[in-house]
C-alpha positions as CSV (number, residue, x, y, z in Angstrom):
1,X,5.8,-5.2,22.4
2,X,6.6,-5.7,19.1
3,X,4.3,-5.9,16.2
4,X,4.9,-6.3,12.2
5,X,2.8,-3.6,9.7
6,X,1.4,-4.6,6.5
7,X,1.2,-1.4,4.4
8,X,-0.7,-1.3,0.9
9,X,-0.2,2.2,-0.9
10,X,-2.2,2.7,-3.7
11,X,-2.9,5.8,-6.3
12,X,-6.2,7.2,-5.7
13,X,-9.0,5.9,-8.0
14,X,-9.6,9.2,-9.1
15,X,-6.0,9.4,-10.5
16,X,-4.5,7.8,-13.8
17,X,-1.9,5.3,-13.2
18,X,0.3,5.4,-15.9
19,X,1.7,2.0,-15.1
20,X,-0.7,-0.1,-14.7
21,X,-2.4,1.1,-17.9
22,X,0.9,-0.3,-19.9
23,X,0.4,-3.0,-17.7
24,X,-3.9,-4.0,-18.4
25,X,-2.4,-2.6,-22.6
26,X,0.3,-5.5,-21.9
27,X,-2.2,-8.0,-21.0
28,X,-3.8,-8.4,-24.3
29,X,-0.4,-9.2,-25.7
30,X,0.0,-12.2,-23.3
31,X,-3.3,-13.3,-24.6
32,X,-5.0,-12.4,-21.3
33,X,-7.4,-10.1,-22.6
34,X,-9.6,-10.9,-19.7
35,X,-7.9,-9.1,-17.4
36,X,-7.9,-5.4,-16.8
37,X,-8.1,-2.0,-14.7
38,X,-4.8,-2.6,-13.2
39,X,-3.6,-0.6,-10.3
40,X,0.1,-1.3,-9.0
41,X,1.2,0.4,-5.8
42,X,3.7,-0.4,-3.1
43,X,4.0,-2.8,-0.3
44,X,6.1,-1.8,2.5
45,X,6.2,-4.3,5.7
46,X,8.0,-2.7,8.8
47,X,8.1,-3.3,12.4
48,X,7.7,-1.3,15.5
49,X,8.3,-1.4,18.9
50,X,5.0,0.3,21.0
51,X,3.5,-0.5,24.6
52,X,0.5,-1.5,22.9
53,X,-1.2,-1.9,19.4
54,X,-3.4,1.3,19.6
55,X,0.3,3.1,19.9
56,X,2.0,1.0,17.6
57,X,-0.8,2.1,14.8
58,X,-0.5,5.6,15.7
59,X,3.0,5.0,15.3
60,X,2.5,3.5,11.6
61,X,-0.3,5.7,10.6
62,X,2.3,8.9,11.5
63,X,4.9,7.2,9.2
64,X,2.5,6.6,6.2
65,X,1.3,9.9,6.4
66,X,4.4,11.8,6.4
67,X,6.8,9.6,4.5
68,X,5.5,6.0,2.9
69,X,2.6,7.9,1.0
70,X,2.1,10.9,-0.4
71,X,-1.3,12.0,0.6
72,X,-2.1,14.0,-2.4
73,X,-1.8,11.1,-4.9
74,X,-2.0,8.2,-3.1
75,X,-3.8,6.3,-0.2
76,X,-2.7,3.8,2.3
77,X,-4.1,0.7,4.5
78,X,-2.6,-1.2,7.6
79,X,-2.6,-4.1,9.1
80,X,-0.7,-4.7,12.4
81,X,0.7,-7.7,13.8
82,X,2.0,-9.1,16.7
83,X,5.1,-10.2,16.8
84,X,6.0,-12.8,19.5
């Protein structure tokens, strides 16, 4: 089977994120002083080829913890899909 992953990495709350603190500083400029504590991360869609989804998230899980995020700064959540 096939099925599509979703992948939202994110810095950890505990962690100052440079860029989206420009970003929330940047809002107030646009006259949108309303909005604010933005985070920006990464979203990363892949597929994978598994006999089942329980695999196919082991799969994902394996490739998000040793390559799409980097555990000490960042945390990650999945979604899988299956693809017909």
């Amino acid at each position: 089977m096939k099925f599509r992953a979703e992948i939202n990495v994110m810095p950890l709350k505990a962690l100052l994120d440079p860029q989206g603190k420009a970003i929330t500083a940047s809002m107030k400029n646009l006259d949108l002083p309303e909005i604010g504590n933005v985070r920006v991360g990464k979203h990363i869609t892949l597929e994978v080829d598994a006999p089942d989804e329980e695999q196919a998230r082991q799969k994902v899980e394996t490739a998000c913890k040793k390559l799409l995020a980097n555990p000490i700064m960042e945390f990650f959540e999945l979604e899988l899909f299956p693809e017909n």
